[in-house]
Structures are given as structure tokens and as C-alpha cells.
N, C-alpha and C positions, 0 to 999 in steps of 0.2 A: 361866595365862590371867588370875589373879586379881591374881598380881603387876603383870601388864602393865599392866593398869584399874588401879591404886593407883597406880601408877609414872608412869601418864600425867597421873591425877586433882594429884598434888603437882608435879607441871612444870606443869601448868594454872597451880596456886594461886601455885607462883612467882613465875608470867612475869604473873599481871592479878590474884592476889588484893590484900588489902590496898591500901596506897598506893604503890604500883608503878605503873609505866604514865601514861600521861598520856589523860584523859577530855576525850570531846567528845561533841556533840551535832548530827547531821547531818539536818536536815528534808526531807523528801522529801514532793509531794504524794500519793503511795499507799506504803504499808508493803509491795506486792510481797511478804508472803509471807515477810518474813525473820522471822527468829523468834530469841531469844538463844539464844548460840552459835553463830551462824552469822560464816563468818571474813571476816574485813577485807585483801584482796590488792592488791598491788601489784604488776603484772610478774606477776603468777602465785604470788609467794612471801607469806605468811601476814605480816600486820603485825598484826592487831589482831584482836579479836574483838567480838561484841555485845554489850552487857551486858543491856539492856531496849530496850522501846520502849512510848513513850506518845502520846497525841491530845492534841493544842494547842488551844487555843480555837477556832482557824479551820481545825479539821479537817484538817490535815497530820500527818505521821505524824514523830513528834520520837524519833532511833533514838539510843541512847548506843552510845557505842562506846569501850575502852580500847585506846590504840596503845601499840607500843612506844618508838617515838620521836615525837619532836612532828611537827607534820604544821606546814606553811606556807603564806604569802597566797599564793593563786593555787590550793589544792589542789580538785579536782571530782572528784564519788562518783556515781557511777552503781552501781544492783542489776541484779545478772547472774543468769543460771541455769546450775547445772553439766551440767545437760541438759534435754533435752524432756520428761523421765516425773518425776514423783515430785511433791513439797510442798513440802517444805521443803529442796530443794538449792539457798538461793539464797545470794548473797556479795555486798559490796560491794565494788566494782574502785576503788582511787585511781587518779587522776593526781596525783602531789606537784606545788606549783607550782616556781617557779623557786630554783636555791640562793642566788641574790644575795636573796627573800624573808625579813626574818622570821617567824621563829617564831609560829604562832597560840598564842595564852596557852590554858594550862589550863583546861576549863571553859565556851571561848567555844561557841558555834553557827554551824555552815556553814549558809549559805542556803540556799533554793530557788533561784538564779540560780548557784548553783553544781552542785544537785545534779541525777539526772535519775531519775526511776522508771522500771520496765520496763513493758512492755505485753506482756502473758501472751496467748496464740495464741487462745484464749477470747474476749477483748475483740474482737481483731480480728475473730476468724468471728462474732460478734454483730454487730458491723456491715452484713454481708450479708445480703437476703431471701434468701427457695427460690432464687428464681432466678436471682441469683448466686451463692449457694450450688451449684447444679446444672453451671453454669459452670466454675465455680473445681475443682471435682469432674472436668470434662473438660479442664481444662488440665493435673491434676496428673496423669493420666492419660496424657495426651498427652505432656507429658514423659519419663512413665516409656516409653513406646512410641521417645522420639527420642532418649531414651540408653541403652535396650538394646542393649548389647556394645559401647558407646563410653565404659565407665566410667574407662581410663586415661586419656584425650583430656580427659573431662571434668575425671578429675582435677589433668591439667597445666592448664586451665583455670582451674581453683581458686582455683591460689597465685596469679593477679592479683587476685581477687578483693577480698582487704583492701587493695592498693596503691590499688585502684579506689574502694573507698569512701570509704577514708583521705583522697582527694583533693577525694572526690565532697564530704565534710563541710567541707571549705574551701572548695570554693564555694559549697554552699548556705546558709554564716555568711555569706559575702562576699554573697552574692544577698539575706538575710533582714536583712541589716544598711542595707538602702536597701529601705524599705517602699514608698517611690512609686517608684519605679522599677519592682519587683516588680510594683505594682499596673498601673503603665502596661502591663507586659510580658504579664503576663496578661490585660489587657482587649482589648489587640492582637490574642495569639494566638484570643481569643474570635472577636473579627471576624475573623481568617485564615480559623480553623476555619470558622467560618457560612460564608465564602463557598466555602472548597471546598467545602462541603457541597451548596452552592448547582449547584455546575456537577460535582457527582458524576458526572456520564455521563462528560463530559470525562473528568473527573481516573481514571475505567475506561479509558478508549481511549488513555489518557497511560501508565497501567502497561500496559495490553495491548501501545502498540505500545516500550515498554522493555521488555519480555518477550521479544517478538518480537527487537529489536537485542539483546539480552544474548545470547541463543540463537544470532542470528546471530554475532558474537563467539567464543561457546565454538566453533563452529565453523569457526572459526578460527585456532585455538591454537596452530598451528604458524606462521601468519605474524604472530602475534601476540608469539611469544616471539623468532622473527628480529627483528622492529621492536626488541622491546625491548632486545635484546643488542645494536643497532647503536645505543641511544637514548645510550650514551656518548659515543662518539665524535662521535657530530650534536652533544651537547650542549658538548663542548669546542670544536666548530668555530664551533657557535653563541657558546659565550663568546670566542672568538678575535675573529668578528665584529662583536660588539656592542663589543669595546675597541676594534676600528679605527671602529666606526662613531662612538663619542666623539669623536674627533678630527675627524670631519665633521660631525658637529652643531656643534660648534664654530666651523669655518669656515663652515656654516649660518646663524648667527645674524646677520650683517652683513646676507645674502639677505632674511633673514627680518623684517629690519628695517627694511629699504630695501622692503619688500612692504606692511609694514602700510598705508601710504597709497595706495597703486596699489589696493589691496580695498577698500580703506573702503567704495564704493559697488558691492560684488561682489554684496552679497545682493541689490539690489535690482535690477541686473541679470539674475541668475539667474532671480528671479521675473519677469521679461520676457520670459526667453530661453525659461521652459517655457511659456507660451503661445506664442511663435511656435514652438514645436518641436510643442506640442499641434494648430496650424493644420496646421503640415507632415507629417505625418500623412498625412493625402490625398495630398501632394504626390509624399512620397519613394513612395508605391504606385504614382502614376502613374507615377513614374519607373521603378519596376520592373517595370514591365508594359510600358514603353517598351523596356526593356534586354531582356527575355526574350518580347517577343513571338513566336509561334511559325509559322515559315513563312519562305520567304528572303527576303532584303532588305525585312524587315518590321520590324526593331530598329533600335535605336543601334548595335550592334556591325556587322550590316553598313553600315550609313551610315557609321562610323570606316574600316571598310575600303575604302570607297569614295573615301572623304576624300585619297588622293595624287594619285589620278586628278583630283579637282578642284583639287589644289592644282596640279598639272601644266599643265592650262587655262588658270588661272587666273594664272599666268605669263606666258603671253602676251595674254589676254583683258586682265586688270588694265591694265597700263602702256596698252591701246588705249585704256581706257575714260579713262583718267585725261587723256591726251592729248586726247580726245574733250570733258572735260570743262572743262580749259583752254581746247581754243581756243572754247568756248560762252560763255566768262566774261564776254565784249563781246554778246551777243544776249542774254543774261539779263538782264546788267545793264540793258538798254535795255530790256528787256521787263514788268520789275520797276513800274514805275512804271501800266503799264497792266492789273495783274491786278483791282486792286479794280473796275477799269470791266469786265476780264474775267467775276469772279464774279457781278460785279453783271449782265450779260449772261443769263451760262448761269440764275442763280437765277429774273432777271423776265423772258427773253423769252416764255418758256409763258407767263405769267401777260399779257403784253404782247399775244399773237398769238390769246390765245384766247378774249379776253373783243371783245365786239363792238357797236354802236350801228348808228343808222341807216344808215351808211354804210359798214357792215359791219366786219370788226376793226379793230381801235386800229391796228395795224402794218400797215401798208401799206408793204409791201417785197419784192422779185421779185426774186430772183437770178436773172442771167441770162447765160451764159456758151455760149463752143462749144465743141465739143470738142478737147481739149489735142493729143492724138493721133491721129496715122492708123495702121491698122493694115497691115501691106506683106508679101504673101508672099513678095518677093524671088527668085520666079521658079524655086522648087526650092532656094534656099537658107534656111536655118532663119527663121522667122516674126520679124519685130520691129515694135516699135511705134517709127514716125518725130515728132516732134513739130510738130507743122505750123507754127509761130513760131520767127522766126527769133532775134528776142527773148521770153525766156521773160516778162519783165513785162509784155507789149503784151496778154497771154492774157487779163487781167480788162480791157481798158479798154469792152467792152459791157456791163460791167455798173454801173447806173446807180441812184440811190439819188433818192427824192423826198425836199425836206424835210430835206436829211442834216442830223445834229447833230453841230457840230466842235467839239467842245468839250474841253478839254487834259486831258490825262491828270489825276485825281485831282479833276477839276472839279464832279465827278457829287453830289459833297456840299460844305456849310458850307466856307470856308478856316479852315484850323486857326488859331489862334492864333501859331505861328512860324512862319507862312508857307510850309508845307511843300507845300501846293496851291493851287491848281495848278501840276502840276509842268513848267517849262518847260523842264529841263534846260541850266540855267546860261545861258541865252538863246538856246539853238540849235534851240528853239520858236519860230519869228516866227505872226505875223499868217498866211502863206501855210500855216502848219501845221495853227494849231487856233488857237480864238476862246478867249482867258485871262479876259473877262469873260462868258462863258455858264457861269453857276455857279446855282443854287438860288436864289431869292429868300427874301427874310429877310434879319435879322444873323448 
């Protein structure tokens, strides 16, 4: 045994006594605990060892170390620990930097921007009161409770673990390397978080009912795994699709091009059409209550079915009417000319017959007439009425007018300016018709 201690003691002196080796001095802001003799690794494999360490003016901990080969720009030293228990199991891990690097010289000093101290599991649990402490106590707990007999699961779990952080350390250089950014992102997520916090009921009834739909889901799992086995095939039919559907977007474009001016004024339309659609409202209800009134021939629907029958009628009715209307065209026309004296009639003769002076009403006028017909029972043959004139116009001549006023159609007011009144009808009005100057006085 004494050999082996002396045998190791002269391969020590060997490989870092004397001037062997190449000396450097790597600053760290805490010493972590290493102490000389503690080894210098790379990869895992021993390069260097510690020789001393001393305190700098500004309180950094300034560690020498001899390597066996020289170390290069770009090299970074972090202190590690070879486990949880003990003092002094600690090492400093290189990363070499790059081999196109030279050589750092003999002597020099790696920064603090190169190096990194640990943070010992002490430091950390100082950070938390009791009651994070008490906390942290029922998660570690809790833990051990949700990996009990899941310790191979977890340990295939594991081995992602460095790939994860490995990655995780490039983003969070890549994230730390834009501090306003950072800062925006963070002052964001502050406001995010305030506001959920804000409508926490919500954001309870938001997981309750994604609780609820995930549950419903797992119970589902049988038509959940058919969807998915057939999700191939949809999805290559769906790519089959969308290439045919390129080739009509394409011939879409002319459309769509030839559209932009026909929309131009679409918005302002639409905001037109939702208020008369807001009006109709009312409207299409009435119509549905017209269509499903309840009871027979109380709808539109029986009115449609009713509708051949009238159209049926309405075939021979029509062409009567129309005939009927024609040969009128000549008694209208003729009649046209005397409605304004007509309206003027119906609107003042009330007013004409009912107001009255000393000599009783203003209108003094007596229809007076006999009767048109006789009544004939025809002796046992059906009843009819004979009309006792043999000319039906001779039937008014007892009826006698005082005072009449003959005055020409349209006479009743002012003459217009183009002469449109009195209307003499191209002069087939004479003097024996109607008097063309009994018009209004005045201009």
C-alpha cells in the first residue's frame, strides 16, 4: 500500500511538479469550495490540477491551475461537484475553445466572462422563508408519491433531460442577449398574468369546462383512434385537393379582378342592407304567421291552392274586363275633363246645401223626377219591371234646375296659363253647351 502512495506521489511530481505543465489563473466570483488538488477535467478525463487559490483585490476568488497542454481563446471553466455529500468533491469542468483558436500564453488569466461558480443547494434553500420552505417540503414529497414504481419510466425520461437543457442554454443566451426585448416580454407577460388574474372565475369555468371536453374525448378513444387511422388518407386527398384547387385560384384571379370595382361601394351597401334587414324583422314574422296561420283557408298556402281556380276564372273574367275597358275608352275620355267640377261637387255641395241665410239654404235645387218603371205581374208569369219611356232620355226632362250654372268644364277656377281651361273640347263645346266666359272673377 506504501508503494502505491509513493508510486502515485512521483507520477504527481512528474506530470505538475517543477516546470512542467503550463500555469494559468482562472477567476471565479466564489471559490465554491475547491481547494488544491482538486482536478481540472475535460470530457470527464483529468487535464490539470489546482495548485492554490488566492482573493484579488475585488474579492474574486483567483484559482491557479497547471494543465497539461495549453488551453485556448475561447476556453470556459465552470466548478462542478462529484456529488451531493461531502466538501471538498469539487472539479473544474473545461470547455476547450475552438482548434482554428490560439494558444492562451503561459501565465495569462481567464476572466469572469468566461468562468462560472456553482451555487451549492444551501444558497439556494436560504433563499426561501418557512413557508416556502414547508412548500418545497410537499412537492419533494409529492414527487416521491408520483414516482413510486415508475422509477424505469422515469428513468427513460432522463436521458432527454441534457438534450433539453442543452437546448434550453441556447435559448436562454439567445433570449439574454436582447435585454429590451427580455424586458418588453416580461413587462407583457406581467400584464397577461394581472389580467388572468383578473377574471380568475372565468379562467376556473375555462379549465372546468376543458376538463369536462378532455373527459369527454378520452371517452371516446375508440372513435378517436378510427378518425385518426383514416386522418392519412383525408390528408392526401386533402393534398390532392388543394393542387387542383391551385390551378383555380389561378383562373380565379381574372374574376377577382374584374370584382374589385363592382365592391368598392359593397361595405357601404351592406351597412344599408342590415338596417333594412333590422326593419324586416317584423316583417318576415308577419309573413310567417301569414304562411302557418292555423285553421283552413286561413294561410298563404291555402290561398296558393286556391290560386288555379282563380286563375281558371280569371281566363274568362279578364279578356271581359279588358273588352269592357276598351270599349269605355270614348266615355272616359269625355268624362275626364269634368271630374275637377265632379270632385269640386261631391267635396262643397254639403258645405253648399247646409249652411243657410234668410231665405233658407244657399242651394236651392229640387230633383224632381217620376218613376223610371212599372212594376207588371204578367198575369202568372214571372214579375218584371216594364220601363214606362219609350225614350230612356225623355226620363229626366221634369226635372228643372233654377238659376242653372252652364259653365264649361274646367271653368270652375282661374284659366291656366296654356289655356287648358276651359275645356271646350277642340270646339265641339258651342255657346248651346256651356257659357266659356262664366269663369271666377279676378286675373
Amino acid at each position: 500500500m506504501l508503494a502505491l502512495v509513493v508510486a502515485l506521489g512521483v507520477a504527481v511530481a512528474l506530470l505538475f511538479g517543477g516546470d512542467d505543465g503550463h500555469k494559468y489563473t482562472l477567476l471565479f466570483k466564489t471559490g465554491g469550495q475547491i481547494v488544491p488538488g482538486n482536478e481540472v477535467l475535460v470530457a470527464g478525463q483529468r487535464v490539470g490540477m489546482v495548485d492554490s487559490i488566492d482573493l484579488t483585490d475585488d474579492n474574486q476568488a483567483a484559482i491557479k491551475v497547471t494543465m497539461q497542454e495549453p488551453l485556448r481563446e475561447g476556453t470556459t471553466a465552470i466548478i462542478r461537484s462529484t456529488s451531493l455529500s461531502g466538501v471538498a468533491n469539487r472539479y473544474i469542468a473545461l470547455t476547450p475553445g475552438p482548434n482554428n483558436e490560439p494558444d492562451i500564453p503561459d501565465g495569462d488569466t481567464i476572466s469572469g466572462t468566461d468562468t462560472t461558480a456553482p451555487v451549492d443547494i444551501d444558497q439556494l434553500f436560504n433563499v426561501f422563508g418557512p413557508k416556502e420552505r414547508a412548500a418545497l417540503q410537499k412537492f419533494i414529497r409529492g414527487n416521491a408519491d408520483a414516482y413510486a414504481g415508475k422509477a424505469k419510466l422515469a428513468n427513460r425520461a432522463y436521458k432527454f433531460i441534457n438534450p433539453s437543457l442543452s437546448t434550453s442554454e441556447k435559448v436562454f443566451s439567445e433570449v439574454s442577449g436582447d435585454s429590451v426585448a427580455l424586458e418588453r416580454l416580461l413587462v407583457s407577460g406581467s400584464q397577461t398574468f394581472g389580467a388572468l388574474a383578473s377574471r380568475r372565475t372565468d379562467l376556473t369555468s375555462l379549465i372546468s369546462n376543458a376538463n369536462a371536453t378532455l373527459q369527454a374525448i378520452s371517452n371516446r378513444n375508440a372513435d378517436l383512434d378510427t378518425a385518426l387511422a383514416n386522418l392519412p388518407d383525408t390528408l392526401r386527398q386533402g393534398n390532392t385537393t388543394f393542387v387542383n384547387l391551385r390551378a383555380t385560384l389561378d383562373d380565379l384571379d381574372p374574376l377577382v379582378a374584374a370584382s374589385k370595382p363592382a365592391t368598392k361601394n359593397l361595405a357601404p351597401f351592406l351597412r344599408r342592407l342590415r338596417l333594412v334587414a333590422t326593419s324586416g324583422v317584423p316583417v318576415f314574422s308577419d309573413l310567417g304567421t301569414m304562411v302557418s296561420a292555423p285553421g283552413p283557408h286561413n294561410d298563404v298556402a291555402d290561398t296558393l291552392k286556391d290560386l288555379p281556380k282563380l286563375r281558371d276564372t280569371g281566363r274568362t273574367a279578364l279578356p271581359a274586363a279588358i273588352d269592357a275597358m276598351d270599349a269605355s275608352q270614348d266615355n272616359v275620355q269625355f268624362a275626364r275633363p269634368y271630374m275637377p267640377d265632379l270632385m269640386a261637387f261631391l267635396t262643397n255641395f254639403g258645405q253648399a246645401a247646409a249652411y243657410f241665410d234668410g231665405n233658407s239654404h244657399y242651394a236651392r235645387v229640387q230633383p224632381a223626377a217620376s218613376n223610371v218603371f212599372s212594376y207588371n205581374t204578367n198575369g202568372g208569369l214571372p214579375d218584371t219591371l216594364d220601363p214606362q219611356y219609350t225614350n230612356p232620355a225623355t226620363q229626366y226632362d221634369q226635372i228643372q234646375t233654377l238659376n242653372p250654372v252652364r259653365r264649361c268644364p274646367g271653368g270652375g277656377s282661374a284659366p291656366a296659363a296654356d289655356g287648358s281651361n276651359p275645356f271646350l273640347d277642340n270646339g265641339l263645346l258651342g255657346p248651346a253647351d256651356c257659357n266659356a266666359s262664366d269663369i271666377p272673377p279676378g286675373p
